[in-house]
mmCIF file of the N, C-alpha and C atoms, coordinates in Angstrom:
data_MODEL
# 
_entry.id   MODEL 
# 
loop_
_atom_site.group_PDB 
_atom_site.id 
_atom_site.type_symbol 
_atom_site.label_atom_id 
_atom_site.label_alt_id 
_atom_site.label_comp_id 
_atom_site.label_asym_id 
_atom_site.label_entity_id 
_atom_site.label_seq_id 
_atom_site.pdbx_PDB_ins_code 
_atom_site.Cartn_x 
_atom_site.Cartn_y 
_atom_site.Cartn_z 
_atom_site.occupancy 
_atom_site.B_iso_or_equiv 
_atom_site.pdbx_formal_charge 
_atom_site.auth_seq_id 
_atom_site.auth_comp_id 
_atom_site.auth_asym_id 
_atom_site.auth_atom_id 
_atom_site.pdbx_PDB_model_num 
ATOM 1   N N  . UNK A 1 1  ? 91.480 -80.308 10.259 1.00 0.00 ? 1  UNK A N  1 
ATOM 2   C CA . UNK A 1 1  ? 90.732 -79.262 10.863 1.00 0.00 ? 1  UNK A CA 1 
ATOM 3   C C  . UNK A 1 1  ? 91.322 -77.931 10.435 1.00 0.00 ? 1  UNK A C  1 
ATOM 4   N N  . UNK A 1 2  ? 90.209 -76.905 10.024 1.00 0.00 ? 2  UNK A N  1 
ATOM 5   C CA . UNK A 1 2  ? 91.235 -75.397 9.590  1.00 0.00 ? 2  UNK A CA 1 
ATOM 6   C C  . UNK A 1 2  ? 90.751 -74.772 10.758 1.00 0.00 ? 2  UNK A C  1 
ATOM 7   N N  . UNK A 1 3  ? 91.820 -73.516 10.791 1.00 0.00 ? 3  UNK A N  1 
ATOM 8   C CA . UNK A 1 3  ? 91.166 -72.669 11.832 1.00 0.00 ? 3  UNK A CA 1 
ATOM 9   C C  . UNK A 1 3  ? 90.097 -71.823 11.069 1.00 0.00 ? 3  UNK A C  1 
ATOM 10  N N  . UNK A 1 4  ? 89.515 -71.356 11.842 1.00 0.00 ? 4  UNK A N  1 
ATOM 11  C CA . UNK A 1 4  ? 88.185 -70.165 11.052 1.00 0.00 ? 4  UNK A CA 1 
ATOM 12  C C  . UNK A 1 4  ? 89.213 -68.714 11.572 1.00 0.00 ? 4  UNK A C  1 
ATOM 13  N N  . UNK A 1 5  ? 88.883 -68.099 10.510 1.00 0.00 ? 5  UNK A N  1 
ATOM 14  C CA . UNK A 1 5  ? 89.262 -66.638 10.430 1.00 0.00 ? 5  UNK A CA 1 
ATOM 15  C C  . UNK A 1 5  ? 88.338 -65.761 11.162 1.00 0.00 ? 5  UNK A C  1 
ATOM 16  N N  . UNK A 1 6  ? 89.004 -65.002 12.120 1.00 0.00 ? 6  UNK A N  1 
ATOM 17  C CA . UNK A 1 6  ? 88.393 -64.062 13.082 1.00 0.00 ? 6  UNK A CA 1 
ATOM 18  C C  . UNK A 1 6  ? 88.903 -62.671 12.526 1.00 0.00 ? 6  UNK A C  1 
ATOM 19  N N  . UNK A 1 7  ? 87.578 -61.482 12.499 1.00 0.00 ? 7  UNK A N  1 
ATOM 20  C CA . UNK A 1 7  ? 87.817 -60.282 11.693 1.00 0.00 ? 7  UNK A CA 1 
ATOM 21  C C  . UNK A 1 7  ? 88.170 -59.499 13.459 1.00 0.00 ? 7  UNK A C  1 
ATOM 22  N N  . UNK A 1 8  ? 88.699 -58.823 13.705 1.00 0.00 ? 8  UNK A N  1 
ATOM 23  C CA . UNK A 1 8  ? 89.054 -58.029 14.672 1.00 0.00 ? 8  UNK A CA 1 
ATOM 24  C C  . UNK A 1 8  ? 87.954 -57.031 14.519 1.00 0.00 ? 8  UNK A C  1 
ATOM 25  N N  . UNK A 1 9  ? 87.265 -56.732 14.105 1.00 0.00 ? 9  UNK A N  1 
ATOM 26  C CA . UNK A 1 9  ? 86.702 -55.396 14.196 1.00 0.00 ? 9  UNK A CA 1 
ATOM 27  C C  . UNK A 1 9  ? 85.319 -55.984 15.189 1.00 0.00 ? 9  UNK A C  1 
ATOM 28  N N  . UNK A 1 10 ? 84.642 -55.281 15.769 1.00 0.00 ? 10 UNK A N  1 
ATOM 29  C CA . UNK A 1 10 ? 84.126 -56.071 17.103 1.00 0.00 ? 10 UNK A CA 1 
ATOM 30  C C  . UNK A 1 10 ? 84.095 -57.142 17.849 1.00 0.00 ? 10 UNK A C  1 
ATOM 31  N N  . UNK A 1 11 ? 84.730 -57.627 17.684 1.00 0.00 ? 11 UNK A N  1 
ATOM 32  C CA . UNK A 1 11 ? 85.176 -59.264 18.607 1.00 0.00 ? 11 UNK A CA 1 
ATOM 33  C C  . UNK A 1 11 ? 85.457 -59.024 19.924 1.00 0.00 ? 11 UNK A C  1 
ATOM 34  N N  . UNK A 1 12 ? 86.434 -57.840 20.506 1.00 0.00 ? 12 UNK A N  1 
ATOM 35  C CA . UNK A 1 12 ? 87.208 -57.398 21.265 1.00 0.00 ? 12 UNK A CA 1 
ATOM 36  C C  . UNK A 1 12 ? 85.913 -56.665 22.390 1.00 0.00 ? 12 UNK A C  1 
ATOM 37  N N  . UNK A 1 13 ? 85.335 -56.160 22.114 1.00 0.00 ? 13 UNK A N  1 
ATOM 38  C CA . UNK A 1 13 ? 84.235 -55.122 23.110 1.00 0.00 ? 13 UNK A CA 1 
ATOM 39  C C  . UNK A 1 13 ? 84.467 -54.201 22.201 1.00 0.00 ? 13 UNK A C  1 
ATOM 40  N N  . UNK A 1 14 ? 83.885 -53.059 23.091 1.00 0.00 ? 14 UNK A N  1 
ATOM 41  C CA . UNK A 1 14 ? 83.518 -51.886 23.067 1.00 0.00 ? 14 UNK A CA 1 
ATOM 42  C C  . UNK A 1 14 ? 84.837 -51.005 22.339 1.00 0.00 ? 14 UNK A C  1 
ATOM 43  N N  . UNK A 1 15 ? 83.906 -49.943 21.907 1.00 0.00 ? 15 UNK A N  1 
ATOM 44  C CA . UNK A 1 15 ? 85.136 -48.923 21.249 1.00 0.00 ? 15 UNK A CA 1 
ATOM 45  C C  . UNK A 1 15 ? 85.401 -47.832 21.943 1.00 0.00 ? 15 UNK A C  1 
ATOM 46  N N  . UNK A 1 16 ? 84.746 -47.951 23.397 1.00 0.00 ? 16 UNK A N  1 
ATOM 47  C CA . UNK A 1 16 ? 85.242 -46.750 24.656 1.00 0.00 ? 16 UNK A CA 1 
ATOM 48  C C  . UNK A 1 16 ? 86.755 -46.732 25.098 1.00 0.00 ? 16 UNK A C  1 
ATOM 49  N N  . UNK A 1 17 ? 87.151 -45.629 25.443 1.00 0.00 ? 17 UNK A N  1 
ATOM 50  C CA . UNK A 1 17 ? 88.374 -45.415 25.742 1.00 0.00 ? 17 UNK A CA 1 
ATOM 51  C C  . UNK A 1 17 ? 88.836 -45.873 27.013 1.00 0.00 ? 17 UNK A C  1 
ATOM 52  N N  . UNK A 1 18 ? 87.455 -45.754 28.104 1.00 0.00 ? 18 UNK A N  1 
ATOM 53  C CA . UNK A 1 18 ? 87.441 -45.890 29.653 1.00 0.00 ? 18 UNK A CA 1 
ATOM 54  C C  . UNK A 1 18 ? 86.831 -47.357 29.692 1.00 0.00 ? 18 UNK A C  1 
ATOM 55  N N  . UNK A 1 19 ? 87.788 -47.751 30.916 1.00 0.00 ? 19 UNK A N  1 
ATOM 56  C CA . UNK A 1 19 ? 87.077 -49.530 31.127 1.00 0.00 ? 19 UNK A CA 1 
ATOM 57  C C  . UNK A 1 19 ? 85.656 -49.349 31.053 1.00 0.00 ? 19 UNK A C  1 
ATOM 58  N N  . UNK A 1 20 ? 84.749 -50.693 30.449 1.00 0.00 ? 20 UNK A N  1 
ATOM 59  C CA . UNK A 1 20 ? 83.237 -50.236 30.899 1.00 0.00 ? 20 UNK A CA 1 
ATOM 60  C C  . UNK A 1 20 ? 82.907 -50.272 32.670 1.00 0.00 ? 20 UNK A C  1 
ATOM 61  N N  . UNK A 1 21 ? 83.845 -50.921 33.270 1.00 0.00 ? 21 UNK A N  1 
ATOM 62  C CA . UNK A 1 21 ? 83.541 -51.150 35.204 1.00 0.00 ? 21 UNK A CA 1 
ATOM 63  C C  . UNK A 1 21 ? 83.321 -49.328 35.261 1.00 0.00 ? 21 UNK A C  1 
ATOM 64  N N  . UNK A 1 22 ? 84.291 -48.544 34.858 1.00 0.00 ? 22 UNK A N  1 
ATOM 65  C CA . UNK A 1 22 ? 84.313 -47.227 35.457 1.00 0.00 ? 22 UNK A CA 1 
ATOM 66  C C  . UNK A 1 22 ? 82.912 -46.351 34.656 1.00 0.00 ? 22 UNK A C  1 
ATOM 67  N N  . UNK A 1 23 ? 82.040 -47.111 34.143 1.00 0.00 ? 23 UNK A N  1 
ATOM 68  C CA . UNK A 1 23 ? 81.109 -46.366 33.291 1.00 0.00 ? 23 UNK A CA 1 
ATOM 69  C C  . UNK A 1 23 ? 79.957 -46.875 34.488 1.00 0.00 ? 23 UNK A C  1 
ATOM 70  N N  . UNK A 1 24 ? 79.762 -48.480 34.427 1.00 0.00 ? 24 UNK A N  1 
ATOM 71  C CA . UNK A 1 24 ? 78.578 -48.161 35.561 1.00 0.00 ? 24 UNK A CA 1 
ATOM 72  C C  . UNK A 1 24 ? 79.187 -47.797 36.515 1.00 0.00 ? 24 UNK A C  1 
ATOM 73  N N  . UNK A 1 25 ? 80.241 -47.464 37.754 1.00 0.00 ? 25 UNK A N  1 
ATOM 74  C CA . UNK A 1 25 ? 80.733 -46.917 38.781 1.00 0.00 ? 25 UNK A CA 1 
ATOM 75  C C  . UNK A 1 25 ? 80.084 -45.438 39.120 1.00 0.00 ? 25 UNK A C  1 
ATOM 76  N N  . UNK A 1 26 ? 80.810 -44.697 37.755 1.00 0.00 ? 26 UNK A N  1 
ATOM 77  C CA . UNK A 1 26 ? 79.745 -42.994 37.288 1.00 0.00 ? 26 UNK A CA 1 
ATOM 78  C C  . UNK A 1 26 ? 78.433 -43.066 37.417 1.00 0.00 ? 26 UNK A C  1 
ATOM 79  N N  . UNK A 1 27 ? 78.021 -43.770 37.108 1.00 0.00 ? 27 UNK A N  1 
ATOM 80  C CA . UNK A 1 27 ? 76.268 -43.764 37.155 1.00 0.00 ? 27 UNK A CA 1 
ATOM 81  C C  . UNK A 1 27 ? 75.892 -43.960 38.324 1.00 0.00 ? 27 UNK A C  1 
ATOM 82  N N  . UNK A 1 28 ? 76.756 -45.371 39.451 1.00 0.00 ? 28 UNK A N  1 
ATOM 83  C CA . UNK A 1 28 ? 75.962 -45.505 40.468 1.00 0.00 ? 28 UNK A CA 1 
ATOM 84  C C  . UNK A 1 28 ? 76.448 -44.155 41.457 1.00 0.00 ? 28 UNK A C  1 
ATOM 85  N N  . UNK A 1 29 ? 77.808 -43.550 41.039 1.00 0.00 ? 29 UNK A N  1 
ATOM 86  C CA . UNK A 1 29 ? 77.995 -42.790 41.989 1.00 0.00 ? 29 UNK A CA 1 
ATOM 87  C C  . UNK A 1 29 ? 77.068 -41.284 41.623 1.00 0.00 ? 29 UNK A C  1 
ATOM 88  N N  . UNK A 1 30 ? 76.434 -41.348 40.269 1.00 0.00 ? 30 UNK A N  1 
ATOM 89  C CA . UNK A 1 30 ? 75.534 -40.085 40.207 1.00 0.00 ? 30 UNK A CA 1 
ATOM 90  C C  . UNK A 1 30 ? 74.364 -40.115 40.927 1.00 0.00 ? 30 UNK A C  1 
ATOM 91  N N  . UNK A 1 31 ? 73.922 -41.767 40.671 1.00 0.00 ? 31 UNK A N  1 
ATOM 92  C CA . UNK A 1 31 ? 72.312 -41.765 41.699 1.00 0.00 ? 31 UNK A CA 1 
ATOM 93  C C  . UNK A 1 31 ? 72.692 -41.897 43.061 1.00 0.00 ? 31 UNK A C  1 
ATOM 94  N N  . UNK A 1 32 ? 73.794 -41.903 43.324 1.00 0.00 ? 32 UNK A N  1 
ATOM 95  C CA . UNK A 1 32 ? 74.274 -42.107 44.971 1.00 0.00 ? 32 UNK A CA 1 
ATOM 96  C C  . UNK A 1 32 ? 73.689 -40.972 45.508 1.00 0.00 ? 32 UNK A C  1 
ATOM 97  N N  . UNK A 1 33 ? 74.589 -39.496 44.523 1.00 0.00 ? 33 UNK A N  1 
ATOM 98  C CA . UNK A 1 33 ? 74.719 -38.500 44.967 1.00 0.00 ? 33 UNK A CA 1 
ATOM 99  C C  . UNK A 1 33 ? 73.134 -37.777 44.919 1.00 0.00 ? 33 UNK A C  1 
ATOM 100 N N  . UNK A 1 34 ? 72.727 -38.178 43.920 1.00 0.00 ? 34 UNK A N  1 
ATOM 101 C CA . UNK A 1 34 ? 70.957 -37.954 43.480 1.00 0.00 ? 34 UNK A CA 1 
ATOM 102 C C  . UNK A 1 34 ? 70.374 -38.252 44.756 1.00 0.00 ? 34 UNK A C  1 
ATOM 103 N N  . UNK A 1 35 ? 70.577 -39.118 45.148 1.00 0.00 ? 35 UNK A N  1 
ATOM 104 C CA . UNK A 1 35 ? 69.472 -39.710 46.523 1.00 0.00 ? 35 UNK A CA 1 
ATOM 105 C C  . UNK A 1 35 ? 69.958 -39.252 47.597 1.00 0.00 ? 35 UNK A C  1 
ATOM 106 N N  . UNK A 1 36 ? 70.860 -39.109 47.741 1.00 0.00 ? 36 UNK A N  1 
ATOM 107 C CA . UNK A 1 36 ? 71.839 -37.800 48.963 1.00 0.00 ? 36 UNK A CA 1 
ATOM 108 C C  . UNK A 1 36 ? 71.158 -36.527 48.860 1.00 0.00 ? 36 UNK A C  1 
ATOM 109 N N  . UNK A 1 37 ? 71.263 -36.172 47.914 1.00 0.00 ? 37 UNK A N  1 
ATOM 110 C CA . UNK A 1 37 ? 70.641 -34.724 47.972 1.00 0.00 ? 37 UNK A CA 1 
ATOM 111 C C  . UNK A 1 37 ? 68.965 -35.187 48.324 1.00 0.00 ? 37 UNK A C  1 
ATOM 112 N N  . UNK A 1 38 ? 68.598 -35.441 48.026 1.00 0.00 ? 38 UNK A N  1 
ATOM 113 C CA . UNK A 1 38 ? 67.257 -35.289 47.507 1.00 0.00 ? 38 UNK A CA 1 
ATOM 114 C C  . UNK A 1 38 ? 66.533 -35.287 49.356 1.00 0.00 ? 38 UNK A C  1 
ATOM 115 N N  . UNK A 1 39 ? 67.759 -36.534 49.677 1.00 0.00 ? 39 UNK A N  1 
ATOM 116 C CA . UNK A 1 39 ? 67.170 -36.864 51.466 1.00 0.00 ? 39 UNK A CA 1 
ATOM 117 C C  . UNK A 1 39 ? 67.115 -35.489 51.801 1.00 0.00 ? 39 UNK A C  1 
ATOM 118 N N  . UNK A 1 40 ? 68.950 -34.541 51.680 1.00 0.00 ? 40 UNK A N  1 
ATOM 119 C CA . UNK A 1 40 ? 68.782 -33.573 52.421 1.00 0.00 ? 40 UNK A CA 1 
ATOM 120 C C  . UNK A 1 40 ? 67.805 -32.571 51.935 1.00 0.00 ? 40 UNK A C  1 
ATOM 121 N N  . UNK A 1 41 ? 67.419 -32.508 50.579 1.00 0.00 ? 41 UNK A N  1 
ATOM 122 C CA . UNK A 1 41 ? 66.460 -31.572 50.428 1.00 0.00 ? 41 UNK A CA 1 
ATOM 123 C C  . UNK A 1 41 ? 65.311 -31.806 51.227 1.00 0.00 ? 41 UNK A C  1 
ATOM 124 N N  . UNK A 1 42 ? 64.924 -33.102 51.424 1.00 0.00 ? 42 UNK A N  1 
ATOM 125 C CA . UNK A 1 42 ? 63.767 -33.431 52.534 1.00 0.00 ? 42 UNK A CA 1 
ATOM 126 C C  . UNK A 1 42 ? 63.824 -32.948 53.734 1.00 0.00 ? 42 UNK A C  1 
ATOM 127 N N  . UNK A 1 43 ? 64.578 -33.236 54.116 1.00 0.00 ? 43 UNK A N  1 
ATOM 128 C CA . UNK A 1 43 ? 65.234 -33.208 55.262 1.00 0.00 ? 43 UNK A CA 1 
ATOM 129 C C  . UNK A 1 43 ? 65.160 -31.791 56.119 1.00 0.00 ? 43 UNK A C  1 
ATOM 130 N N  . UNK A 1 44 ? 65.310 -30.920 55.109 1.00 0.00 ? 44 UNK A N  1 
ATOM 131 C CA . UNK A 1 44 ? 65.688 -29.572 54.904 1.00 0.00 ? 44 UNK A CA 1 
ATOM 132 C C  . UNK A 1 44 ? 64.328 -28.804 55.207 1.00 0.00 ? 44 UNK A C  1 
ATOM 133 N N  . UNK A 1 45 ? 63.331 -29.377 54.392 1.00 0.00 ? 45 UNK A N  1 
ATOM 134 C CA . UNK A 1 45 ? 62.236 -28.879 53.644 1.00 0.00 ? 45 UNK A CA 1 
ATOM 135 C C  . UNK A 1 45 ? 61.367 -29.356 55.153 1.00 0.00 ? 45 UNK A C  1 
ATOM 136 N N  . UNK A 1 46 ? 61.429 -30.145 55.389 1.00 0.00 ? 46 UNK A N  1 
ATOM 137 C CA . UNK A 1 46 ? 60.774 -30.488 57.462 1.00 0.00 ? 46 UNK A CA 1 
ATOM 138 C C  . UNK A 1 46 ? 61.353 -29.898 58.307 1.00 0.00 ? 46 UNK A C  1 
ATOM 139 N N  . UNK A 1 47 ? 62.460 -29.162 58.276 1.00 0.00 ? 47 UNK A N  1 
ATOM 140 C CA . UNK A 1 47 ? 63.179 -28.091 59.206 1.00 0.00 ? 47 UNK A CA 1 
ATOM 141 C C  . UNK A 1 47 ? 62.176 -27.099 58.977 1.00 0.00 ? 47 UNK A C  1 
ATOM 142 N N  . UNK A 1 48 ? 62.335 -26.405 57.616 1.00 0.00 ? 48 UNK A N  1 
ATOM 143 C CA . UNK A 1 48 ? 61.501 -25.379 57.233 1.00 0.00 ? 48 UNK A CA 1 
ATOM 144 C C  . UNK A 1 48 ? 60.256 -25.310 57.659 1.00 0.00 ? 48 UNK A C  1 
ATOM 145 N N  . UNK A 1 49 ? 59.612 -26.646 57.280 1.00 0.00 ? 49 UNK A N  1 
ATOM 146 C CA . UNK A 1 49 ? 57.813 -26.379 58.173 1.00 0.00 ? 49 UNK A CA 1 
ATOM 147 C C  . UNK A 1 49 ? 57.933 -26.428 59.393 1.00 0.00 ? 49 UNK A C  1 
ATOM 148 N N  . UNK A 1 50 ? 59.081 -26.927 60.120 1.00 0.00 ? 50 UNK A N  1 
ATOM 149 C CA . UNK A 1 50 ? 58.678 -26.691 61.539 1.00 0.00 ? 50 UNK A CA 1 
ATOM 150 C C  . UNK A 1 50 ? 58.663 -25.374 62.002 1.00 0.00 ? 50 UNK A C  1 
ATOM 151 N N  . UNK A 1 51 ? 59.763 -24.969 61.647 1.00 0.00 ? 51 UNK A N  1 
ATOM 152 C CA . UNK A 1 51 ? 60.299 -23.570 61.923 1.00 0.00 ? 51 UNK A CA 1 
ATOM 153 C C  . UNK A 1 51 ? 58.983 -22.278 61.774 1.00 0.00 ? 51 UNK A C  1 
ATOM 154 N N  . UNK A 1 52 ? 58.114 -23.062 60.179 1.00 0.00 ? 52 UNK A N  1 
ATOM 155 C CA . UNK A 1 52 ? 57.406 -22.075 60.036 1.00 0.00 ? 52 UNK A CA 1 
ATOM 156 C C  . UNK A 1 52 ? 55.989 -22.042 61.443 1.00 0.00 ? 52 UNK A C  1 
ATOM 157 N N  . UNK A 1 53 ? 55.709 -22.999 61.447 1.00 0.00 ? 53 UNK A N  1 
ATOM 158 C CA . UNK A 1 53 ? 54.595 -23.515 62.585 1.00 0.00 ? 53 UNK A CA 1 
ATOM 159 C C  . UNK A 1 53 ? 55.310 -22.941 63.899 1.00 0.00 ? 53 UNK A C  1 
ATOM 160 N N  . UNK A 1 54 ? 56.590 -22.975 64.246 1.00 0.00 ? 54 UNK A N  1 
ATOM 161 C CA . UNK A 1 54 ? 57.196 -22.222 65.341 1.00 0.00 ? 54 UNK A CA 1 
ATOM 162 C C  . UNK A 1 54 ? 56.708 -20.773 65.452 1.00 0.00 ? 54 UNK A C  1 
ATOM 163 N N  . UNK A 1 55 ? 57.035 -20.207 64.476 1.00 0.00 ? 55 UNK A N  1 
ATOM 164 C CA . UNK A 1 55 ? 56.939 -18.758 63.919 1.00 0.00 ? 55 UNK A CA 1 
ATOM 165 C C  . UNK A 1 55 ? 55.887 -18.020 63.978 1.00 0.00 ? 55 UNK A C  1 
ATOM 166 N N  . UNK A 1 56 ? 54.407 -19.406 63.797 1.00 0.00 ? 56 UNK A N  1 
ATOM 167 C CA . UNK A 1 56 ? 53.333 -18.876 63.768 1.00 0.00 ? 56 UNK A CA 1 
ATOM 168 C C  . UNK A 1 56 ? 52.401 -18.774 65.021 1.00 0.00 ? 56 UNK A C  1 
ATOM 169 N N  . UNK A 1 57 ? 53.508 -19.841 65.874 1.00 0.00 ? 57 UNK A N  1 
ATOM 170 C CA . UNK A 1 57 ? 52.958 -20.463 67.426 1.00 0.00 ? 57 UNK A CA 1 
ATOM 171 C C  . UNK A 1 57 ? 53.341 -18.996 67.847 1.00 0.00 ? 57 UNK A C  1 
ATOM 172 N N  . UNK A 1 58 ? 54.400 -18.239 67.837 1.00 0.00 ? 58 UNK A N  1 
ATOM 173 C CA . UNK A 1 58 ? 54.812 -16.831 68.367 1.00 0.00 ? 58 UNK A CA 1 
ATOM 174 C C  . UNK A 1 58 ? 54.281 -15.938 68.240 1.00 0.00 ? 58 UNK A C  1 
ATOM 175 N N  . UNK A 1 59 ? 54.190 -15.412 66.927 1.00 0.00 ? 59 UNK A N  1 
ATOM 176 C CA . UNK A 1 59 ? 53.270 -14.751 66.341 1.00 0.00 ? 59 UNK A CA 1 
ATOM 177 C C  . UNK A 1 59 ? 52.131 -14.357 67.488 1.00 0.00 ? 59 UNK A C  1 
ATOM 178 N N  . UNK A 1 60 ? 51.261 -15.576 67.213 1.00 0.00 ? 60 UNK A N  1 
ATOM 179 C CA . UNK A 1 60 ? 50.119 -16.239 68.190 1.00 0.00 ? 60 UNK A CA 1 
ATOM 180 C C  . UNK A 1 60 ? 50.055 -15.539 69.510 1.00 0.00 ? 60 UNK A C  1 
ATOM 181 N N  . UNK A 1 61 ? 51.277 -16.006 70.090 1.00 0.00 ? 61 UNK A N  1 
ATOM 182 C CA . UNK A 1 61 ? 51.428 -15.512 71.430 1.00 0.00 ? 61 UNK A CA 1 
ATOM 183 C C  . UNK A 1 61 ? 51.751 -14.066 71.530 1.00 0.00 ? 61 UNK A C  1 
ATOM 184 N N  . UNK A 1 62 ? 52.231 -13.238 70.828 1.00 0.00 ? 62 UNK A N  1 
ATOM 185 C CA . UNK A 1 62 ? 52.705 -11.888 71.121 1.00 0.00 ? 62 UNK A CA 1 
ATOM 186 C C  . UNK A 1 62 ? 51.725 -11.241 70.685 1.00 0.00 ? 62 UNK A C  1 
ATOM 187 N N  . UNK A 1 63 ? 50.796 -11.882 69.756 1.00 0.00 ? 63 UNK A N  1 
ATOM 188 C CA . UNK A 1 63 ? 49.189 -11.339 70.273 1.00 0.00 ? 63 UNK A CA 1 
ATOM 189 C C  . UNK A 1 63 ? 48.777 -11.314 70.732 1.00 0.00 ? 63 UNK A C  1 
ATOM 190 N N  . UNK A 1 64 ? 48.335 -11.941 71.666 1.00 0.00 ? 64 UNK A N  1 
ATOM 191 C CA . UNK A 1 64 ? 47.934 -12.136 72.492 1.00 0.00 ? 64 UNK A CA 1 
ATOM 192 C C  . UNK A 1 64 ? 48.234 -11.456 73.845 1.00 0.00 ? 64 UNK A C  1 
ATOM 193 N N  . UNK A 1 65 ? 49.845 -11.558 74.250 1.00 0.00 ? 65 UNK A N  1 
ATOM 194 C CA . UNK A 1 65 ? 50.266 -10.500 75.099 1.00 0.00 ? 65 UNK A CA 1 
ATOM 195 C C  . UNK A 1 65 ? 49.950 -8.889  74.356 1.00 0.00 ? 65 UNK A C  1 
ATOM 196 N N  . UNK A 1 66 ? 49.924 -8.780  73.093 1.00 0.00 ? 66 UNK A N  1 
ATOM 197 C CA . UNK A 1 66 ? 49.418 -7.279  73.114 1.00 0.00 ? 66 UNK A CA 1 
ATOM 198 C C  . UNK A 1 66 ? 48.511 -7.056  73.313 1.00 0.00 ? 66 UNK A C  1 
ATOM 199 N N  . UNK A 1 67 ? 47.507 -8.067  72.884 1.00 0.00 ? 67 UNK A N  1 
ATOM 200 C CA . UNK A 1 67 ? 45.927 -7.953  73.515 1.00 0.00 ? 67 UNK A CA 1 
ATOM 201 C C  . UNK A 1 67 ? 45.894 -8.085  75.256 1.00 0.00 ? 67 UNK A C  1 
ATOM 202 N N  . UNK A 1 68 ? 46.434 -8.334  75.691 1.00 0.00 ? 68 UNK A N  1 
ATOM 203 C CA . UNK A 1 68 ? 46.990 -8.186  77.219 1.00 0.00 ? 68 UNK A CA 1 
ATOM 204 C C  . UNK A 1 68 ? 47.599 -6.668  77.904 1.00 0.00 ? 68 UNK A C  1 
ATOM 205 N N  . UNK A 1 69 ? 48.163 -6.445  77.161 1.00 0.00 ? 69 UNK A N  1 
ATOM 206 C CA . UNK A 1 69 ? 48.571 -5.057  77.300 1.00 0.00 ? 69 UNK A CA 1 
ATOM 207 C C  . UNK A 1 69 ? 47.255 -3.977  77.284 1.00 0.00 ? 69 UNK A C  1 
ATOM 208 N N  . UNK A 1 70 ? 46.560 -3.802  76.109 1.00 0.00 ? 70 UNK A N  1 
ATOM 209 C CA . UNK A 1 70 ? 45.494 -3.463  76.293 1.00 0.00 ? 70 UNK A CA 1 
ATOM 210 C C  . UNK A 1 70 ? 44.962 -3.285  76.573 1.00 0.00 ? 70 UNK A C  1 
ATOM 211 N N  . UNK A 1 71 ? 44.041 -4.752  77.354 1.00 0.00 ? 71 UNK A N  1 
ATOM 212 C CA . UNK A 1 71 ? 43.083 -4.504  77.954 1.00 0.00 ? 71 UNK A CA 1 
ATOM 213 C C  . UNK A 1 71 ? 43.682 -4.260  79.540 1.00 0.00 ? 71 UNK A C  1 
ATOM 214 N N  . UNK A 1 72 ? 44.883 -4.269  79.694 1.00 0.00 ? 72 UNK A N  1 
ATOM 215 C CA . UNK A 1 72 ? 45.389 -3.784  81.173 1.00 0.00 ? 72 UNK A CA 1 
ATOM 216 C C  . UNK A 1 72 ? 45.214 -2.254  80.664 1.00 0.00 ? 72 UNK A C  1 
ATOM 217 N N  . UNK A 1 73 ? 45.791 -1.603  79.927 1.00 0.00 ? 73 UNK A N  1 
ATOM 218 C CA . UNK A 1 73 ? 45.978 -0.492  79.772 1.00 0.00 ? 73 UNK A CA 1 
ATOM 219 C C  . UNK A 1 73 ? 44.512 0.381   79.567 1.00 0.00 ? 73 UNK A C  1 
ATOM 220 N N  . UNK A 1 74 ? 43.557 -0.048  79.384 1.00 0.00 ? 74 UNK A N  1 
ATOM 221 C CA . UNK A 1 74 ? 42.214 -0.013  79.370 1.00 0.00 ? 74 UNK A CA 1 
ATOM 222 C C  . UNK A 1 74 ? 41.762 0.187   80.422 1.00 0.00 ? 74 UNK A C  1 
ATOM 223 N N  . UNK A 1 75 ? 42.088 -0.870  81.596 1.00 0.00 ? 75 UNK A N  1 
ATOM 224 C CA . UNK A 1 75 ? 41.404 -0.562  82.658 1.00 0.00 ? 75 UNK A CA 1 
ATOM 225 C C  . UNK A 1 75 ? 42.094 0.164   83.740 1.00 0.00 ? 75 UNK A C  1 
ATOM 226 N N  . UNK A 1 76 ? 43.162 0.779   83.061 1.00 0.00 ? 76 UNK A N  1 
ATOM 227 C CA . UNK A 1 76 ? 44.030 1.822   83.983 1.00 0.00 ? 76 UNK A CA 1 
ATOM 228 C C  . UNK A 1 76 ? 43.599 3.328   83.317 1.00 0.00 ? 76 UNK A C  1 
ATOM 229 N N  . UNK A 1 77 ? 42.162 3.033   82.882 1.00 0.00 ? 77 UNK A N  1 
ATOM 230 C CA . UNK A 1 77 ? 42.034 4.722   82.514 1.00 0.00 ? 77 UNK A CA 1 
ATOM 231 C C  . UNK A 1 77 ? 42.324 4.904   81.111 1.00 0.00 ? 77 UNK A C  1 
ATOM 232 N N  . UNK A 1 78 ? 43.508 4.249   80.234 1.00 0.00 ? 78 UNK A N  1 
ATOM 233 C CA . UNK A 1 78 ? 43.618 4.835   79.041 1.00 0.00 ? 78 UNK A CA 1 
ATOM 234 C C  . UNK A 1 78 ? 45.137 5.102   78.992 1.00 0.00 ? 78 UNK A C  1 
ATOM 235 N N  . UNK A 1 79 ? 45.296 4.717   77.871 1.00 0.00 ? 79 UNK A N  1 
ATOM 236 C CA . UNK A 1 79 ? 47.031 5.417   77.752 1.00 0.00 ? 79 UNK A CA 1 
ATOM 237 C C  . UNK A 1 79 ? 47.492 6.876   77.926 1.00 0.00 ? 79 UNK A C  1 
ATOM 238 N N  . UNK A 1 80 ? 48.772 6.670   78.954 1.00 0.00 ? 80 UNK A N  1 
ATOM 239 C CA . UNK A 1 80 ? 49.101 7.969   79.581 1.00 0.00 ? 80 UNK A CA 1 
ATOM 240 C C  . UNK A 1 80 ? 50.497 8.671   78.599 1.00 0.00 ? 80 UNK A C  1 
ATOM 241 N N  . UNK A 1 81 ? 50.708 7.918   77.331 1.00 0.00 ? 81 UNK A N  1 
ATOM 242 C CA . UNK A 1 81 ? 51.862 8.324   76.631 1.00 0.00 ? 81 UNK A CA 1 
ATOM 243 C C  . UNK A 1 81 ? 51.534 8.954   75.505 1.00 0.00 ? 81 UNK A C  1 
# 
């Protein structure tokens, strides 16, 4: 029986410097961080519409009290200032 001759030049893996474990590790920890953000950008972005619908519920109302003012001030004759 002979042995067969093995050439070293790719037999071994890869020609990276870094284990390949720590190459997918980077990746899953980039889409980790990808999907982290992205929640809080959601997340964020439903604060914002509420806030804005808050804003507009007020709005709303302090019209309304000025239109209140008004028509009180209306039926007191007219503004005295």
């Amino acid at each position: 029986m002979s042995a067969r001759p093995y050439s070293s030049e790719g037999s071994t893996g890869s020609g990276f410097s870094r284990p390949a474990g720590e190459a997918a590790g980077d990746a899953f920890t980039k889409r980790e961080k990808a999907a982290e953000d992205f929640y809080v950008r959601q997340q964020e972005k439903v604060k914002l519409l509420q806030l804005k619908e808050k804003l507009k519920q007020q709005r709303k109302h302090l019209d309304e009290l000025d239109a209140h003012i008004d028509e009180l001030t209306r039926e007191q004759g007219g503004e005295k200032n």
